[in-house]
py3Dmol code that shows the C-alpha trace and the ligand (Angstrom):
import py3Dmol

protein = """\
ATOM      1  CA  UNK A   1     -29.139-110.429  -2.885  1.00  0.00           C
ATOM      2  CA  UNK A   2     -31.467-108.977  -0.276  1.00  0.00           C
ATOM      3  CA  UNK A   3     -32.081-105.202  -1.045  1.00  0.00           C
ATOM      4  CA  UNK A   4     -29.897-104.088   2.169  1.00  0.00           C
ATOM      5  CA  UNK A   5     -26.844-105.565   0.301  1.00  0.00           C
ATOM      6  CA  UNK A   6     -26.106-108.899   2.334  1.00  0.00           C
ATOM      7  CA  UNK A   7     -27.009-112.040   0.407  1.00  0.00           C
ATOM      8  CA  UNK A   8     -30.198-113.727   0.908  1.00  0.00           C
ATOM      9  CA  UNK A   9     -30.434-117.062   2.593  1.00  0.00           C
ATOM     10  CA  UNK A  10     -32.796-119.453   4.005  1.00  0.00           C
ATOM     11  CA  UNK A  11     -31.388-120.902   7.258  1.00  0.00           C
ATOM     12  CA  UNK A  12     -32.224-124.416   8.679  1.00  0.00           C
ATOM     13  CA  UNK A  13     -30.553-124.472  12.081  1.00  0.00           C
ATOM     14  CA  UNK A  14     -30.791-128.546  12.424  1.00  0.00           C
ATOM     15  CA  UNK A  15     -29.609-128.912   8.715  1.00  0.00           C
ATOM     16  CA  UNK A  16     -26.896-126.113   9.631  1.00  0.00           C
ATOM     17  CA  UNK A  17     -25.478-128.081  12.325  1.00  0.00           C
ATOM     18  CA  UNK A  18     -25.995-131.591  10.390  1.00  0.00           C
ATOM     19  CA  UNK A  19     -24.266-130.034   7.229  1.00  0.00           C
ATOM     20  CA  UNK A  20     -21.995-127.595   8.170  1.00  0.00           C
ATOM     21  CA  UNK A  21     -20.338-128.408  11.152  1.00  0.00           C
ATOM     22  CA  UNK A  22     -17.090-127.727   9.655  1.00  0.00           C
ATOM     23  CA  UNK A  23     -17.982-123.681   9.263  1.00  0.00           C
ATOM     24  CA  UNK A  24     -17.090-124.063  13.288  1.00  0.00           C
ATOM     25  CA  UNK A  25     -15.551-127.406  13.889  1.00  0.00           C
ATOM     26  CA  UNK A  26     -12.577-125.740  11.568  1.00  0.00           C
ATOM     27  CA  UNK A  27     -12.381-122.519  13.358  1.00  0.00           C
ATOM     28  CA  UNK A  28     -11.640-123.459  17.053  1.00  0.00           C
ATOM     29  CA  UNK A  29      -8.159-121.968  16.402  1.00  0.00           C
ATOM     30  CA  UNK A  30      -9.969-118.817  15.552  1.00  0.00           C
ATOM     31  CA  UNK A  31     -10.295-118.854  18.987  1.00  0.00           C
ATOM     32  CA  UNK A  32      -7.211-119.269  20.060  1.00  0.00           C
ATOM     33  CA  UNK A  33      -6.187-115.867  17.979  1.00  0.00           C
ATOM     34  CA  UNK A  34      -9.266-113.949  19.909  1.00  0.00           C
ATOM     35  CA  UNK A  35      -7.708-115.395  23.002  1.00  0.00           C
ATOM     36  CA  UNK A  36     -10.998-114.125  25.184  1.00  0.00           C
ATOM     37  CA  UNK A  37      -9.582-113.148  28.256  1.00  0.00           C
ATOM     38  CA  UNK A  38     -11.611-113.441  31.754  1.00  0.00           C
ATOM     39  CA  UNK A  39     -13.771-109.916  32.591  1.00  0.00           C
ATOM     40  CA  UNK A  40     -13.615-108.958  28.688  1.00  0.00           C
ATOM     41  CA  UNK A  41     -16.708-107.329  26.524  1.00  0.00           C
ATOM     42  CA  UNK A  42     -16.903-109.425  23.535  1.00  0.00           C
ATOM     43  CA  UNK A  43     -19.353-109.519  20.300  1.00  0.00           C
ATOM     44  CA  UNK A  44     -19.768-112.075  18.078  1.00  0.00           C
ATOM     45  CA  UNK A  45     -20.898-111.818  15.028  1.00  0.00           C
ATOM     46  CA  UNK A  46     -23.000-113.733  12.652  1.00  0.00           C
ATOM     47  CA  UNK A  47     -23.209-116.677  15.793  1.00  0.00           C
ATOM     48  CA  UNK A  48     -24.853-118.578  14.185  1.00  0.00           C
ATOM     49  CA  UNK A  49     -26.001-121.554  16.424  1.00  0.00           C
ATOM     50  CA  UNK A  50     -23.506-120.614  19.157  1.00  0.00           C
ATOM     51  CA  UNK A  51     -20.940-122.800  19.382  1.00  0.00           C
ATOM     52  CA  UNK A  52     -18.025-120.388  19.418  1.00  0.00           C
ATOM     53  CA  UNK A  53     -19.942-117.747  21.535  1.00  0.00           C
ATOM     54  CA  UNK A  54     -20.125-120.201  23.910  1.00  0.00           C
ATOM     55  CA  UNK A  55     -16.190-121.095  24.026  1.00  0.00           C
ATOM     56  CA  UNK A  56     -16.174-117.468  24.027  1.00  0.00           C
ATOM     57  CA  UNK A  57     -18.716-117.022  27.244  1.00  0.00           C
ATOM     58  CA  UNK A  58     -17.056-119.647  29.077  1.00  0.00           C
ATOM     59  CA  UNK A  59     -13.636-117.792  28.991  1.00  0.00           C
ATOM     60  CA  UNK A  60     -14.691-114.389  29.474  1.00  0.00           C
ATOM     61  CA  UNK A  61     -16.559-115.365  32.645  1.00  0.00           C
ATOM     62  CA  UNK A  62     -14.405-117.838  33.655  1.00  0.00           C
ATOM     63  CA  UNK A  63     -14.292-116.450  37.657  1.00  0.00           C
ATOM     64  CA  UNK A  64     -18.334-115.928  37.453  1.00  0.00           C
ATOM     65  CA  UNK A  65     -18.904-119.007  39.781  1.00  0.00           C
ATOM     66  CA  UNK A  66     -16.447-116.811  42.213  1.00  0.00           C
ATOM     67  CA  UNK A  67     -18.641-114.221  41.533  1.00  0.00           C
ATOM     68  CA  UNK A  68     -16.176-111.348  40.611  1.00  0.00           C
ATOM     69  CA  UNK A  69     -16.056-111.398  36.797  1.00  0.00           C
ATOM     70  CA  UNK A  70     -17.766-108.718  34.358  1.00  0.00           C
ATOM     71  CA  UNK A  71     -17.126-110.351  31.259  1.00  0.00           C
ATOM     72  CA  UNK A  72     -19.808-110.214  28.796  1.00  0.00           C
ATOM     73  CA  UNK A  73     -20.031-112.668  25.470  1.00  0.00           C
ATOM     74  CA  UNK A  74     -23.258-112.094  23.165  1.00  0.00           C
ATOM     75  CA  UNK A  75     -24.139-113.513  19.557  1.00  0.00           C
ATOM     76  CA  UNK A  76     -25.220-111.670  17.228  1.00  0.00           C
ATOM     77  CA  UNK A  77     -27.407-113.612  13.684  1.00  0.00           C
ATOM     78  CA  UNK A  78     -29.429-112.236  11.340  1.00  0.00           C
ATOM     79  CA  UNK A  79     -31.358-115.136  11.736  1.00  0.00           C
ATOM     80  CA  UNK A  80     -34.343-116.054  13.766  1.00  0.00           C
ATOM     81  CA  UNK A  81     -33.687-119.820  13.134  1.00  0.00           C
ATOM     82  CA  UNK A  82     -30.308-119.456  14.395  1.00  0.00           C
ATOM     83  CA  UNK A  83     -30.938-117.901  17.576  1.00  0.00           C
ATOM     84  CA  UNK A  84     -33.315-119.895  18.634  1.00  0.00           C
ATOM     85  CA  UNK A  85     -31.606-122.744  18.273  1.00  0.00           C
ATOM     86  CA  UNK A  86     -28.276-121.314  20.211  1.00  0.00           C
ATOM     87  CA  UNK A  87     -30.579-120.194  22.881  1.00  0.00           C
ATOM     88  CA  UNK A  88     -32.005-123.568  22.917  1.00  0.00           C
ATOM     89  CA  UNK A  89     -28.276-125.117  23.399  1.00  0.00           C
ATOM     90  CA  UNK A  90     -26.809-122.598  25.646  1.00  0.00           C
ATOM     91  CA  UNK A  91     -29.616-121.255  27.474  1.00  0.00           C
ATOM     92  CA  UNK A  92     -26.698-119.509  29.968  1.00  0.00           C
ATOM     93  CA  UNK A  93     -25.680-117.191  26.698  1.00  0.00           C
ATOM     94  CA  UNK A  94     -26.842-114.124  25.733  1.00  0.00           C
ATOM     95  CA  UNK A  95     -27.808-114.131  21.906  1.00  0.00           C
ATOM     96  CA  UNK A  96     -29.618-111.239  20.124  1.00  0.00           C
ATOM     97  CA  UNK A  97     -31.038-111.424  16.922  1.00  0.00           C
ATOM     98  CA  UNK A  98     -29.694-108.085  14.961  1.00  0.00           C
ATOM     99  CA  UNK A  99     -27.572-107.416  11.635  1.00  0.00           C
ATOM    100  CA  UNK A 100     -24.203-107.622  12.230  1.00  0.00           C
ATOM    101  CA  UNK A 101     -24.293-103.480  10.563  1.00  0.00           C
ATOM    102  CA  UNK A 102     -26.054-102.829  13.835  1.00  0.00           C
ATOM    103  CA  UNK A 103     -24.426-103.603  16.868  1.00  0.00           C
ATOM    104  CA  UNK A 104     -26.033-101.469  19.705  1.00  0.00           C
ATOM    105  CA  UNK A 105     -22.475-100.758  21.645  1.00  0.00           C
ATOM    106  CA  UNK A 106     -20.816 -97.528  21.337  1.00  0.00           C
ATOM    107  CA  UNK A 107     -16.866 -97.334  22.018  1.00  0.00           C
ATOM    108  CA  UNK A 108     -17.318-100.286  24.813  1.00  0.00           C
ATOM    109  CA  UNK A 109     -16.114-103.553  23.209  1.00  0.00           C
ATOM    110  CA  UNK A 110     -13.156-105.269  23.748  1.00  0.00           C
ATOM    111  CA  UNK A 111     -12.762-107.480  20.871  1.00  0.00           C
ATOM    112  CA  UNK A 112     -15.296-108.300  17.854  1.00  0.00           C
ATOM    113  CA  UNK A 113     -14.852-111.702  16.803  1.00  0.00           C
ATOM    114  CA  UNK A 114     -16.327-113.145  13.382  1.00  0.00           C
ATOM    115  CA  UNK A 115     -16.106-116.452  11.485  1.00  0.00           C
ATOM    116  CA  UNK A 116     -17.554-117.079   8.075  1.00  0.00           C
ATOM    117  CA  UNK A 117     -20.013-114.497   8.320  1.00  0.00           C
ATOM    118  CA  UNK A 118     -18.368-111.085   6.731  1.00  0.00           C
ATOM    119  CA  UNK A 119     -18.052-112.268   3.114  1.00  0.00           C
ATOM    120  CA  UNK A 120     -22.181-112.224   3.208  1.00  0.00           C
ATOM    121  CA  UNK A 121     -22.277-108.673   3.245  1.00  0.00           C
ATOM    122  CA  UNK A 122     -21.372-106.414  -0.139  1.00  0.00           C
ATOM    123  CA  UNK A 123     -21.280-103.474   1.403  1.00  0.00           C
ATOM    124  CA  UNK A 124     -18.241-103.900   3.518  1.00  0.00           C
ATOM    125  CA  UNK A 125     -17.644-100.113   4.764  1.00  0.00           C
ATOM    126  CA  UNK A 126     -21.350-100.722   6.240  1.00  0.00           C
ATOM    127  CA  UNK A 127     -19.861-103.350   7.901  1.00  0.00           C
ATOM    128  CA  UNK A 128     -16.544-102.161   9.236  1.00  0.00           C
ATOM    129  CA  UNK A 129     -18.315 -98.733  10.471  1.00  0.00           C
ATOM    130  CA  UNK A 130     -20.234-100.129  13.001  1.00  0.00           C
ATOM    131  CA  UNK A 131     -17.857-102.635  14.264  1.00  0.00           C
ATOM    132  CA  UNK A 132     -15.311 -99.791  14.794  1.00  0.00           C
ATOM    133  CA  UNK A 133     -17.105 -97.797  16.397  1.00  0.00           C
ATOM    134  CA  UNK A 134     -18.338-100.386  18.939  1.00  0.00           C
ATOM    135  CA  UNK A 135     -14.837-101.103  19.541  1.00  0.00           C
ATOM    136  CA  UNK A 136     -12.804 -99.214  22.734  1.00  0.00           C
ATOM    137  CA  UNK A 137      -9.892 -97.361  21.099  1.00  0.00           C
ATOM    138  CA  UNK A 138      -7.281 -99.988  21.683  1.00  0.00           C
ATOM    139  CA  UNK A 139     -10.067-102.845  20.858  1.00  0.00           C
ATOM    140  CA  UNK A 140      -9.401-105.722  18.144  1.00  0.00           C
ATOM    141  CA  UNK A 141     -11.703-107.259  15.385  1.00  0.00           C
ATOM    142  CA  UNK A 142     -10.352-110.836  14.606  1.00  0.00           C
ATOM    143  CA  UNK A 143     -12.060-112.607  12.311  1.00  0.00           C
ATOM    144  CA  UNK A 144     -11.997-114.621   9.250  1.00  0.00           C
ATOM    145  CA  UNK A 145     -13.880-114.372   5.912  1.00  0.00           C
ATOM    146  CA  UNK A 146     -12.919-116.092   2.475  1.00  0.00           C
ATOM    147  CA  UNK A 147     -10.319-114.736   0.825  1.00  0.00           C
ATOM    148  CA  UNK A 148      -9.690-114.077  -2.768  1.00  0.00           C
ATOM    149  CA  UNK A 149     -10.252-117.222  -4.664  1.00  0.00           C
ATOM    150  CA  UNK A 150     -12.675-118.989  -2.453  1.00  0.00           C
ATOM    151  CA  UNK A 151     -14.566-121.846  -3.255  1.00  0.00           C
ATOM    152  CA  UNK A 152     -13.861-120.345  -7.014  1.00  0.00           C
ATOM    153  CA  UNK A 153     -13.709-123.898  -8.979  1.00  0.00           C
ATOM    154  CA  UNK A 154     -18.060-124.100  -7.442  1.00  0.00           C
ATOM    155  CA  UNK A 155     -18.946-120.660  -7.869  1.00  0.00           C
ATOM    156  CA  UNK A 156     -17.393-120.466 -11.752  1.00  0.00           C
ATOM    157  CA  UNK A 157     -19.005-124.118 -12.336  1.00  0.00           C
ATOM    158  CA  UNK A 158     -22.540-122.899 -10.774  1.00  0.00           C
ATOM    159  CA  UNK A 159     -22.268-119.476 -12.527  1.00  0.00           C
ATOM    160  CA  UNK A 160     -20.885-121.656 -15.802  1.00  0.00           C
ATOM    161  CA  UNK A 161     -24.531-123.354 -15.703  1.00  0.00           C
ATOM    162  CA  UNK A 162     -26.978-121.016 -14.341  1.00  0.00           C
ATOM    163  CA  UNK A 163     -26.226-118.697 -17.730  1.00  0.00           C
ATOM    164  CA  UNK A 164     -26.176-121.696 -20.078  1.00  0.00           C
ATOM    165  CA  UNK A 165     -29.574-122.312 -18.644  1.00  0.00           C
ATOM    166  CA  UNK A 166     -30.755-118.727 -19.193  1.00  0.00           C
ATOM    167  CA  UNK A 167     -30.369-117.259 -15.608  1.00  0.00           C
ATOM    168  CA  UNK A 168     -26.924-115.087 -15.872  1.00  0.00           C
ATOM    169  CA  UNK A 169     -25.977-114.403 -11.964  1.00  0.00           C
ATOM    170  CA  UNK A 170     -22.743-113.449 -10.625  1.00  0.00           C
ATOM    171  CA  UNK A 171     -22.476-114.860  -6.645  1.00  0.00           C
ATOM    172  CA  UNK A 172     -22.920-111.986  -3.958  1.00  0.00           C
ATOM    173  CA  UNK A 173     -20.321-113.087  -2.149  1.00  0.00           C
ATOM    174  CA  UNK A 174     -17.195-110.770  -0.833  1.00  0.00           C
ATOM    175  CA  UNK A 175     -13.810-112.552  -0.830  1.00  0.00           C
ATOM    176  CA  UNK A 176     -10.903-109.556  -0.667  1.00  0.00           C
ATOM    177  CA  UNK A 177      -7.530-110.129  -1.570  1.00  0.00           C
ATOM    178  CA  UNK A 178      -5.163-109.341   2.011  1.00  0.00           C
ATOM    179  CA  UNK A 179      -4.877-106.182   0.096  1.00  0.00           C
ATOM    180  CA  UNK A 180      -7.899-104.832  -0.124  1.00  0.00           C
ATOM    181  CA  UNK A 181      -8.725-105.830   3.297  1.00  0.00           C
ATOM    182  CA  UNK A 182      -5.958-104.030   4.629  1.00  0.00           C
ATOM    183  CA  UNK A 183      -6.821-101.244   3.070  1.00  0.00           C
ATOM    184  CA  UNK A 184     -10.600-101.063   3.932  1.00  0.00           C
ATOM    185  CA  UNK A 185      -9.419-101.404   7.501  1.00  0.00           C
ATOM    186  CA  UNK A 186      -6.905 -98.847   7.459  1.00  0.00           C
ATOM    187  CA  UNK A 187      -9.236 -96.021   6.058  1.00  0.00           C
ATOM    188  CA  UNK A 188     -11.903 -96.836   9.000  1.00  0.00           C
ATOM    189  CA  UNK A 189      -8.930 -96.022  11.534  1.00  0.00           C
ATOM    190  CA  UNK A 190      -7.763 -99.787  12.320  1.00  0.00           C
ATOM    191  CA  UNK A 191      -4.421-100.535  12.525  1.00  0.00           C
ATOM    192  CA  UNK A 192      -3.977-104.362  11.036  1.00  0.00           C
ATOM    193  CA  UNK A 193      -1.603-106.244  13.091  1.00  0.00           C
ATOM    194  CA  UNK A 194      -1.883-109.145  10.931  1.00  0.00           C
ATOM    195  CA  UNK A 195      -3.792-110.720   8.047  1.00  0.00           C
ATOM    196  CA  UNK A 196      -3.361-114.232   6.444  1.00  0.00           C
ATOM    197  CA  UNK A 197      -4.651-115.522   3.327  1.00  0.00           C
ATOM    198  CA  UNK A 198      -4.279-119.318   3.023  1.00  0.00           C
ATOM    199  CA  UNK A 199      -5.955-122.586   1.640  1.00  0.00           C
ATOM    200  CA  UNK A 200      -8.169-124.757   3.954  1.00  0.00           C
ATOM    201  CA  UNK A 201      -9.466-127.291   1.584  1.00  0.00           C
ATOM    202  CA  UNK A 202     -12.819-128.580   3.465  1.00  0.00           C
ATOM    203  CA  UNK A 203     -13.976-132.124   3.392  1.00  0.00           C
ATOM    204  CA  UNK A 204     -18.016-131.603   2.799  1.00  0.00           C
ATOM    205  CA  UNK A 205     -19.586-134.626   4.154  1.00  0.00           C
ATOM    206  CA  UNK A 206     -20.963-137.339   2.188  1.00  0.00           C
ATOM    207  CA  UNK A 207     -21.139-138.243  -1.330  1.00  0.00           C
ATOM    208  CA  UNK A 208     -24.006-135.160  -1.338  1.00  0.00           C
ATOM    209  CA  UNK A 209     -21.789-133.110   0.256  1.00  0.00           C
ATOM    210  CA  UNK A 210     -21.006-130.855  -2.780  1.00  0.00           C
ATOM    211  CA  UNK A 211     -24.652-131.098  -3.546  1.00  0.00           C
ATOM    212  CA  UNK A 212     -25.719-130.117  -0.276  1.00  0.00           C
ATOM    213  CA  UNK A 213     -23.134-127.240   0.093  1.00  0.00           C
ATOM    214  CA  UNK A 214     -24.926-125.951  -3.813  1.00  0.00           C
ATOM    215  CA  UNK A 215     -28.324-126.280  -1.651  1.00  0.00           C
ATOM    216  CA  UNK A 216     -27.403-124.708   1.467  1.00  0.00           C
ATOM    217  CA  UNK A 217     -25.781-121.936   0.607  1.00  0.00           C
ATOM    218  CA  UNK A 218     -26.487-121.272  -3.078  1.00  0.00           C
ATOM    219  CA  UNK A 219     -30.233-120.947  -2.583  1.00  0.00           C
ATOM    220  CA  UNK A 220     -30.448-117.643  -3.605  1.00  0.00           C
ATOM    221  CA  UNK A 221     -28.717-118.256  -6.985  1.00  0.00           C
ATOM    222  CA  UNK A 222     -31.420-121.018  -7.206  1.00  0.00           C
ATOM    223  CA  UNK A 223     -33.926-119.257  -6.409  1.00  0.00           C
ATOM    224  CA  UNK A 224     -35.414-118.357 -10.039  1.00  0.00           C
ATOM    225  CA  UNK A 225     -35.174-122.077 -11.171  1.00  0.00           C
ATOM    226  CA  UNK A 226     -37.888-124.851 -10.858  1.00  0.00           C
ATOM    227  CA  UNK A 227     -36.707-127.441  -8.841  1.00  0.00           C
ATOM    228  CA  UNK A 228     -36.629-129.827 -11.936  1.00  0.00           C
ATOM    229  CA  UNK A 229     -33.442-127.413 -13.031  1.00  0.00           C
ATOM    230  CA  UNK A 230     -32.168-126.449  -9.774  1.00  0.00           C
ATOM    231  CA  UNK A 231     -31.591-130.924  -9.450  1.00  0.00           C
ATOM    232  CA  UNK A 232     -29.911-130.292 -13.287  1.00  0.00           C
ATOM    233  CA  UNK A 233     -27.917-127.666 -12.683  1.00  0.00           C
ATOM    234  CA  UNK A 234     -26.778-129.423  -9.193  1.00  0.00           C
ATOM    235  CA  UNK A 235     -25.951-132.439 -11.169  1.00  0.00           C
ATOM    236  CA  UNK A 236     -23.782-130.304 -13.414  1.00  0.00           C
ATOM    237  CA  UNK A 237     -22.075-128.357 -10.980  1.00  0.00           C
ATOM    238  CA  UNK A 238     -20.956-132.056  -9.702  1.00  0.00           C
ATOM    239  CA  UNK A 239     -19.607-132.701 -13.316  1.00  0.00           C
ATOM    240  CA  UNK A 240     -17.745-129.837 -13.411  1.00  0.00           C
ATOM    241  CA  UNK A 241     -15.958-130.050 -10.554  1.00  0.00           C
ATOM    242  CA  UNK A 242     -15.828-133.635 -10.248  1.00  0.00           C
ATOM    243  CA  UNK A 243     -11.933-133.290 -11.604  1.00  0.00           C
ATOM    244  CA  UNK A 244     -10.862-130.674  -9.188  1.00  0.00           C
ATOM    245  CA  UNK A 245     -12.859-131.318  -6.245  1.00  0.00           C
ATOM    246  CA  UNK A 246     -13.847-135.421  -5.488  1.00  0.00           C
ATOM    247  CA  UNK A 247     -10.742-136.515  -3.651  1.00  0.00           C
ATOM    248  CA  UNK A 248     -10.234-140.308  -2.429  1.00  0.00           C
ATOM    249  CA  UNK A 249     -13.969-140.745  -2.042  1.00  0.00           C
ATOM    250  CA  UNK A 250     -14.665-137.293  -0.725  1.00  0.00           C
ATOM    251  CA  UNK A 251     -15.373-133.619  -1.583  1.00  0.00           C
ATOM    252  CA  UNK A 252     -13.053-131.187  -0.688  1.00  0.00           C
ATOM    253  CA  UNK A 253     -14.608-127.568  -1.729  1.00  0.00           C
ATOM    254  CA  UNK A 254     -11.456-125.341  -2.080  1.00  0.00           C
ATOM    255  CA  UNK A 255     -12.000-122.540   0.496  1.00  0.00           C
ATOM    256  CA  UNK A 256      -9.559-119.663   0.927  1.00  0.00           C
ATOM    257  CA  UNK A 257      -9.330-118.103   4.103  1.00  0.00           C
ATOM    258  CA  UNK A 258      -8.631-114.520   4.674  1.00  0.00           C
ATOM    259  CA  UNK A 259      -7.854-114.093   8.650  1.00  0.00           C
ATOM    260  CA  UNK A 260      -7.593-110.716  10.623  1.00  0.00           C
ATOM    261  CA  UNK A 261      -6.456-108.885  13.840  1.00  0.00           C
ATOM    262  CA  UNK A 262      -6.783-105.808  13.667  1.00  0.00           C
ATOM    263  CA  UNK A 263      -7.178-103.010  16.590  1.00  0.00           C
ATOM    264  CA  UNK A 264      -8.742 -99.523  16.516  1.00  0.00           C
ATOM    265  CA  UNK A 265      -6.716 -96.803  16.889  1.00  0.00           C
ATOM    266  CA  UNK A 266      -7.934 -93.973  18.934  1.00  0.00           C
ATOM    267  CA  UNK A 267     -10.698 -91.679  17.817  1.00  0.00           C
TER     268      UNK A 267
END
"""
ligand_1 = """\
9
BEZ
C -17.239 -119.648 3.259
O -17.298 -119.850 4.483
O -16.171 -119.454 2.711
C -18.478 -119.614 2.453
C -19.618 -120.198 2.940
C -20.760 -120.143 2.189
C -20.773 -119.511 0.975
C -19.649 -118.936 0.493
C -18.489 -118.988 1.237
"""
view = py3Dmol.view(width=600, height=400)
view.addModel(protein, "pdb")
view.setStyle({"model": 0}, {"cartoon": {"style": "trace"}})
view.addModel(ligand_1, "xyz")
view.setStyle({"model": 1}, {"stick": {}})
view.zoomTo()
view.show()
């Protein structure tokens, strides 16, 4: 856990995309529930390498060949990797590197959109502030996060083994029951016009998929080990959830989505 409270991680941009295609490939219809509409001010946060900001850009500005549209798409990462590689793809985008707890817009935006990127931060009022009060009263936050439950059968099996090894560490990640989310959204003044907590069990790709998925995005948990027991503990991660997980051939890490629209009420 980095000492501002989001977890620590070490992004690859080409291993991103190569990996993790499915963080956006199964989010498209995350889209759909933004539904970016021509001339609108939008945010996205955590952008990673920019494949949604740029469905985003291209409907926002969809009359900018005709000249008369002010819409305005920009993605926001935390990481330099990430934004150079979207700028590198979409060199027509606008992407900023900045925390997603500092969005320099005041009162302006028209929608915030997220995927995957809010359960990385612990401090969730730190990150519901700021994306309120970018937001026009009126203006809507959609975005999805795992939910209560996610990906529990990995992180219990890669907790399980990091303390039998000596290294007790609890993941840093935040997965809210509907609930809770609610509730942190209505105490920062949004009203929440609908929230969804369901299962999206995710293919990972390859019989390293699991492995790679530990890699990826555990690295922090890793971190203390030598790479001799970071390959052990891997290996018995894949034991444990060998039972649960390994489907015809396949992984299938057992995500939980929690999804959001919710719009700022005036003040
Ligand atoms: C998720 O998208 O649910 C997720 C991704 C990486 C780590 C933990 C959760």
């Amino acid at each position: 856990m980095a000492e501002d409270g989001a977890v620590d991680n070490e992004w690859d941009a080409d291993r991103y995309d190569d990996d993790h295609a499915f963080v956006y490939e199964a989010s498209q219809d995350l889209i759909d529930l933004l539904d970016p509409e021509q001339g609108e001010r939008i945010a996205d946060l955590g952008c990673g390498t920019g494949h949604l900001t740029a469905t985003i850009a291209e409907a926002v500005n969809a009359a900018d060949r005709a000249g008369d549209s002010d819409g305005m798409a920009v993605g926001f990462d935390r990481s330099r990797e990430m934004i150079a590689e979207a700028r590198s793809t979409y060199p027509a985008v606008d992407f900023l590197r900045a925390d997603a707890r500092s969005l320099p817009f005041e009162n302006s935006l028209d929608a915030v959109f997220s995927n995957a990127v809010l359960h990385w931060i612990s401090d969730q009022e730190a990150a519901i502030w700021p994306i309120h009060d970018a937001l026009r009263p009126g203006g809507r936050l959609v975005a999805e996060l795992g939910g209560v439950g996610n990906v529990a059968t990995i992180t219990d099996a890669l907790e399980t083994e990091l303390a039998a090894r000596g290294y007790p560490a609890e993941h840093g990640w935040y997965f809210p029951s509907p609930g809770e989310y609610a509730s942190l959204l209505e105490s920062r003044g949004f009203e929440v016009r609908d929230l969804r907590l369901f299962d999206r069990p995710t293919p990972l790709d390859g019989e390293d998929g699991l492995a790679n998925w530990i890699r990826g995005f555990g690295d922090d948990l890793l971190a203390p080990l030598s790479a001799d027991a970071r390959t052990a503990v891997v290996r018995a991660v894949e034991d444990r959830c060998r039972d649960a997980l390994w489907t015809d051939g396949e992984w299938v890490a057992d995500y939980r989505r929690l999804r959001v629209v919710a719009v700022r009420q005036d003040g």
